[in-house]
C-alpha positions in Angstrom: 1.3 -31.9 34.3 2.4 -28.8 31.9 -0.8 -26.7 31.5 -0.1 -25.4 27.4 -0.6 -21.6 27.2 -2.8 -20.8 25.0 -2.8 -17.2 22.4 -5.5 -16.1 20.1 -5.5 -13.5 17.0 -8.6 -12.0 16.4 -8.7 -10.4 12.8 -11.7 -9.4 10.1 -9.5 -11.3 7.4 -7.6 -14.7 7.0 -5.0 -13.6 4.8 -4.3 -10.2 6.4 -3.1 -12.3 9.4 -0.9 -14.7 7.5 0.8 -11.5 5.5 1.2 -9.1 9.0 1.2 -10.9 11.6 2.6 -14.6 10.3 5.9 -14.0 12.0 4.7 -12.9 15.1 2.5 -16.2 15.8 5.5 -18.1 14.7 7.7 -16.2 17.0 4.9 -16.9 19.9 4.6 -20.4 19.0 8.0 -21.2 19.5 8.1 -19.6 22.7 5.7 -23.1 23.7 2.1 -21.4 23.2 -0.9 -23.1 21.5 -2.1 -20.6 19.0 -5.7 -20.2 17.7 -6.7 -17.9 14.9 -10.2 -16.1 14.5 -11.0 -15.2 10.8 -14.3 -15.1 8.6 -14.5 -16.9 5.5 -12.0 -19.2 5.2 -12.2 -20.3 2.2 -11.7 -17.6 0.3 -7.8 -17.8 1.5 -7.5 -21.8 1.4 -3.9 -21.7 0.6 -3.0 -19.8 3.8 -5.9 -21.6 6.0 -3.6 -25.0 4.7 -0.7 -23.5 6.1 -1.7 -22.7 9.7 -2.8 -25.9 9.9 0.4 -27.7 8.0 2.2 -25.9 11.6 -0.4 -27.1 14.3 -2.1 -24.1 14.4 -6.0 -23.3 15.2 -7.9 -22.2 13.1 -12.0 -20.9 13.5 -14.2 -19.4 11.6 -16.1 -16.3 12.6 -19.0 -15.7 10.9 -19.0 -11.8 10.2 -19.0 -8.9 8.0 -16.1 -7.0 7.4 -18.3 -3.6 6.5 -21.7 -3.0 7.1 -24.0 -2.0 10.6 -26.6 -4.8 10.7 -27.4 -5.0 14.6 -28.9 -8.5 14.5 -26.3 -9.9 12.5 -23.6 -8.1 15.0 -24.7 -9.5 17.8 -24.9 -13.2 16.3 -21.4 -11.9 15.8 -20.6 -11.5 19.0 -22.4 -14.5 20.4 -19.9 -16.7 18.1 -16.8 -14.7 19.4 -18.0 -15.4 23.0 -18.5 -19.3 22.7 -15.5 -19.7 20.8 -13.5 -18.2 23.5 -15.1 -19.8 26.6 -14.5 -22.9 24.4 -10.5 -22.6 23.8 -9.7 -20.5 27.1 -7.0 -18.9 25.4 -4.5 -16.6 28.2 -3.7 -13.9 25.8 -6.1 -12.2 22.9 -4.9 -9.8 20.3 -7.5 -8.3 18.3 -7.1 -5.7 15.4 -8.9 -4.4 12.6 -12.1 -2.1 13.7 -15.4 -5.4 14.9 -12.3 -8.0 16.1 -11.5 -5.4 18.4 -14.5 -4.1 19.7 -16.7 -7.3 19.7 -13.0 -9.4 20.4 -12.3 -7.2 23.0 -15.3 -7.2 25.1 -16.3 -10.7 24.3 -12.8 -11.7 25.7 -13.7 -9.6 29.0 -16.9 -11.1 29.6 -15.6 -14.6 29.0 -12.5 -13.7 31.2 -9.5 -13.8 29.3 -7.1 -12.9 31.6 -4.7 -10.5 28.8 -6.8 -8.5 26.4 -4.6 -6.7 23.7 -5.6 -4.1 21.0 -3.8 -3.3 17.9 -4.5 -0.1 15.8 -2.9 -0.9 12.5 -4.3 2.8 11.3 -7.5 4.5 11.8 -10.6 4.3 9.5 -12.6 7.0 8.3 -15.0 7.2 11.0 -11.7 9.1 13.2 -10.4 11.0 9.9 -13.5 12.7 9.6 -13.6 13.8 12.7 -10.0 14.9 13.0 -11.0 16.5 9.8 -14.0 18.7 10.8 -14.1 18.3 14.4 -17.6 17.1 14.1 -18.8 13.7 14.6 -22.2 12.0 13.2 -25.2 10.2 15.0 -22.8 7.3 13.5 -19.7 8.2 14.6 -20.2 9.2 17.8 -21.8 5.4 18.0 -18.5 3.7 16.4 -16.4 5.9 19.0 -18.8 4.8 22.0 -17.9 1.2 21.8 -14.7 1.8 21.1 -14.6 3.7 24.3 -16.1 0.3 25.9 -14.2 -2.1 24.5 -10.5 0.1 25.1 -11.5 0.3 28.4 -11.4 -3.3 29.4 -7.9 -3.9 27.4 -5.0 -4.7 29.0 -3.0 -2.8 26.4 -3.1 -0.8 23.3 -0.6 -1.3 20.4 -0.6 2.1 17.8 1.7 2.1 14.8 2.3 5.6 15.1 2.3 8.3 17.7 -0.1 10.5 15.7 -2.8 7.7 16.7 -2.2 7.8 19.7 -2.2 11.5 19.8 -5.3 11.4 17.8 -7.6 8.8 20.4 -6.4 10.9 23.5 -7.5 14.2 21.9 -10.9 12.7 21.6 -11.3 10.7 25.0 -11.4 7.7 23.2 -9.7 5.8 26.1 -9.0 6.2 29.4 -5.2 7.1 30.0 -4.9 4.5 32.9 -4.5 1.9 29.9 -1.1 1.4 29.1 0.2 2.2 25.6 2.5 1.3 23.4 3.6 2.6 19.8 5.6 0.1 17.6 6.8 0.4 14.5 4.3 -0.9 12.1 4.4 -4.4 10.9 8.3 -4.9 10.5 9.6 -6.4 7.3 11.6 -9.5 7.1 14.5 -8.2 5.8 15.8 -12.3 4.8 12.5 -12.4 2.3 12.6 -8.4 0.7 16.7 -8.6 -0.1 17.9 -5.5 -2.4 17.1 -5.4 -6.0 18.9 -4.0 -8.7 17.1 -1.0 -10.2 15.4 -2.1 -13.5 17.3 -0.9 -16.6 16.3 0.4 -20.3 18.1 -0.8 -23.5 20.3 1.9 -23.3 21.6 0.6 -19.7 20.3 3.3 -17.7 17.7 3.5 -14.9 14.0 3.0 -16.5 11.4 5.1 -15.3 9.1 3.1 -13.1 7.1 4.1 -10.5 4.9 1.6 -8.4 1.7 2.2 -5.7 0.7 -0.9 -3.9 -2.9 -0.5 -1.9 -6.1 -1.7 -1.8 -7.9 0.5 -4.6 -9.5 3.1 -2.3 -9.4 6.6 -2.9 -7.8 7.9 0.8 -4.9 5.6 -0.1 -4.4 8.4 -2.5 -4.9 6.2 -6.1 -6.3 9.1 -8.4 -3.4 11.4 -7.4 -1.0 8.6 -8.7 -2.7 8.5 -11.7 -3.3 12.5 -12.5 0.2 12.7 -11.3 1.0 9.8 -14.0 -0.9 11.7 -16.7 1.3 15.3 -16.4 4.6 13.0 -16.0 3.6 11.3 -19.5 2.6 14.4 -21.2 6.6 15.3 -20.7 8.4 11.8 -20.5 6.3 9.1 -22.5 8.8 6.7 -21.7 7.5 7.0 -17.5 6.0 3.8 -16.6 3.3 3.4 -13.7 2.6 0.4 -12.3 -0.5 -0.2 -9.8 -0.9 -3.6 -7.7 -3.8 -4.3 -5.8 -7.3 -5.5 -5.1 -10.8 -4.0 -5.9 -12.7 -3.2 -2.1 -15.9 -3.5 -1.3 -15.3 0.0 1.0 -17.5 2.7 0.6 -14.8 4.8 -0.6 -13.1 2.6 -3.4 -12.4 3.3 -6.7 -14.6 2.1 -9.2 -14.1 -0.8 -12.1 -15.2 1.5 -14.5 -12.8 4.5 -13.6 -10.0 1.7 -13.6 -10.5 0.1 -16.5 -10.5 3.8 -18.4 -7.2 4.3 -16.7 -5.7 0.8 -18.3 -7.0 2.0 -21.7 -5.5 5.0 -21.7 -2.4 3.8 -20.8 -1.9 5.5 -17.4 -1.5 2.9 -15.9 0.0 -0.5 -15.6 -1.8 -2.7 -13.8 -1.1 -6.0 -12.2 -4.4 -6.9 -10.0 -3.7 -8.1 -6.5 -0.2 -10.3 -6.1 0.3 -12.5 -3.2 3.9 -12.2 -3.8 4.3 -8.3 -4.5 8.5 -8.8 -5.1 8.9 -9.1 -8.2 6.4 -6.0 -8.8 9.1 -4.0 -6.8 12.3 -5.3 -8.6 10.5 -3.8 -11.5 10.2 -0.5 -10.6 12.8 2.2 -9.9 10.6 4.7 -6.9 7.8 3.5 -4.6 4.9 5.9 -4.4 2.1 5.4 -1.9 0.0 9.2 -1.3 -1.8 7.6 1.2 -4.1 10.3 3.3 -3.3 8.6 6.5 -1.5 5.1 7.3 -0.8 2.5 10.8 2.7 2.4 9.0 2.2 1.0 5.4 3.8 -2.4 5.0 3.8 -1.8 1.3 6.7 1.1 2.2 8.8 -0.9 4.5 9.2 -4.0 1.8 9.6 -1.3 -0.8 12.6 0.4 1.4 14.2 -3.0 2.5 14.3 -4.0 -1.3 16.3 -0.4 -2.0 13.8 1.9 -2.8 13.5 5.4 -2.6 10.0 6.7 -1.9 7.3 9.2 -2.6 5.0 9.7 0.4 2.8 12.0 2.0 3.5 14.1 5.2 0.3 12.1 7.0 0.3 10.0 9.9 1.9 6.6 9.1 3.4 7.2 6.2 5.8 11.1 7.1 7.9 8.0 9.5 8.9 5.8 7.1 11.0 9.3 4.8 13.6 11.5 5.8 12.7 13.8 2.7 15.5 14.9 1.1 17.4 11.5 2.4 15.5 7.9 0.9 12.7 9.9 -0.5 10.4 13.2 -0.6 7.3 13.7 1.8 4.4 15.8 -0.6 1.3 17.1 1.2 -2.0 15.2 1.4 -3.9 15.5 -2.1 -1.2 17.6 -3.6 -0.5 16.5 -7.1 1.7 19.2 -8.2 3.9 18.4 -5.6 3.3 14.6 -6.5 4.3 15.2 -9.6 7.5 17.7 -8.8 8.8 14.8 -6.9 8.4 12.5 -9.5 10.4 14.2 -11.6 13.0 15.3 -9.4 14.1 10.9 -10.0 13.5 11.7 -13.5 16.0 14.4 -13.8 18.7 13.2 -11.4 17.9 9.3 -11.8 21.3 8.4 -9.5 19.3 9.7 -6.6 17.0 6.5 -7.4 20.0 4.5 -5.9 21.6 6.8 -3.6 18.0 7.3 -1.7 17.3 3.6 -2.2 19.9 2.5 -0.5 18.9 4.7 2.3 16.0 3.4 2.3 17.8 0.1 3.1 19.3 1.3 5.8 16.4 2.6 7.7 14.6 -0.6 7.5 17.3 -2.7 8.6 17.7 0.4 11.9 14.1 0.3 12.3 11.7 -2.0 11.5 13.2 -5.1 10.8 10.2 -7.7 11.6 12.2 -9.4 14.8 12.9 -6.5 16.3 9.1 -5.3 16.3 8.0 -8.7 17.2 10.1 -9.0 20.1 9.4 -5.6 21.3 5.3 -7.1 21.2 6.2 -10.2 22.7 7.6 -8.4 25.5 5.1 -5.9 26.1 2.5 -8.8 26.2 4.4 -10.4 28.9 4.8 -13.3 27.0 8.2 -14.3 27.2 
């Protein structure tokens, strides 16, 4: 008798797995392996919880929060992680996202999984800080501990950029027997984000329209969109802005009341959080994302394969995804001057919106079409 294999995906939100990592379970499922998914509240993403199932998938729920430091409640946490796993056996766990991996990771150890993978999709603020000032807090230097714990009984660690990697050595976060691996973000599936048009004015020629995609958080660099927004419109009222995405619960996110002032000003255009964010792209003409410090933005990789050029900052996870000069301009962290001079270099010479865009293109189809990153994973997990 066939024994089934058996992965599980260990994440702190439902639909973050069914946007990111979707193609990667389907490419793992085909390959003859039962998979299981470990998500809190389910409800909340119904639609997507419906669709694992609709292709035999697992599905558990894990009752946790995403923020927050409770002790008691973490280790009820990590209770539930351990009986789900010495329940389903799995072969192969891949946690990401900051408590899947530590309390994920360590559970999976003490219940025995036999492959224990890690992904960084970027770093939170509790590294930035420290890269920052090279000092950490009572807190931080907690946070870092047991991700020292947990790294060191992985069987592997997945980084989206090098400059994470770079970053985690530098502070002895992990032992450098682990093995490591840097891939290249997500991937984009290049069938799903084909290339747009560019959006057109009545006169025929290429509208103004600049889009940022992000969670509304202040590091992904949102108020330097907008006070870059406000100079552009002082000179070009016709300059459109366009922001997608949800309000967060995060410590550092913008506020309701900031962004409804920016709506009623007319700085913005805003279209709340889009589960389909295509259509927000064929209507703008440069993608903009000043992000302080990225994994490798997914937003930027469907903006590129749809033939964008784009404005982003020389930080970790975003300064791979431009050749400046090429499919786009790299501006420093928290610079809006130079935000803003590169915003109008597409207003003053709007055929580079094409020329770049098409660039853009290319990249993504070189490097990081989605079945190219996924089979670069599957392989490093050993599970082909």
């Amino acid at each position: 008798m066939t024994t089934i294999k058996k992965f599980l995906i260990f994440s702190n939100c439902l639909h973050n797995v069914f946007n990111f990592r979707g193609k990667l379970l389907e490419s793992i499922a085909q390959l003859g392996y039962e998979i299981h998914i470990v998500a809190p509240v389910l409800k909340k993403y119904a639609t997507d919880h419906s669709d694992f199932i609709s292709r035999g998938y697992h599905v558990h729920q894990i009752n946790m929060q995403r923020t927050g430091t409770n002790p008691v409640k973490d280790i009820k946490t990590f209770i539930h992680i351990y009986q789900i796993l010495t329940r389903v056996k799995p072969e192969y766990v891949l946690s990401y996202t900051v408590k899947p991996m530590v309390y994920g990771t360590l559970a999976a150890w003490l219940a025995r999984v036999s492959y224990r993978f890690v992904l960084f999709s970027g770093l939170g603020y509790t590294f930035q800080q420290v890269e920052e000032t090279n000092k950490r807090s009572v807190f931080q230097t907690c946070v870092h501990m047991l991700y020292q714990q947990a790294l060191a009984r992985s069987s592997k660690i997945f980084f989206q950029n090098s400059d994470d990697l770079n970053l985690l050595k530098k502070l002895n976060v992990f032992k450098p027997i682990i093995p490591t691996v840097v891939v290249n973000g997500s991937g984009v599936d290049l069938s799903d984000f084909k290339v747009m048009p560019l959006p057109k004015d009545e006169s025929g020629n290429v509208k103004l329209s600049f889009l940022l995609i992000a969670r509304l958080l202040k590091d992904k660099g949102i108020v330097e969109y907008v006070e870059a927004a406000k100079q552009i419109k002082k000179e070009y009222p016709d300059a459109e802005f366009h922001l997608v995405g949800s309000m967060d619960e995060n410590p550092a996110a913008i506020e309701k009341a900031q962004l409804d002032q920016w709506i009623a000003e007319g700085d913005i255009i805003y279209w709340g959080e889009l589960k389909d964010v295509r259509p927000a792209i064929a209507a703008s003409s440069v993608y903009v994302l000043p992000s302080y410090r990225e994994g490798t933005s997914r937003s930027v990789l469907e903006a590129m394969s749809m033939g964008r050029a784009i404005i982003t900052t020389d930080a970790p996870g975003c300064r791979e995804t431009v050749v400046s000069g090429k499919n786009g301009y790299l501006v420093p962290v928290q610079a809006i001057n130079e935000l803003t001079d590169a915003m109008r270099q597409f207003i003053e010479h709007p055929n580079l919106c094409e020329q770049m865009g098409l660039a853009s293109r290319n990249i993504a189809v070189d490097m990081y079409d989605v079945k190219k990153v996924n089979t670069q994973m599957i392989a490093e997990m050993g599970l082909g």
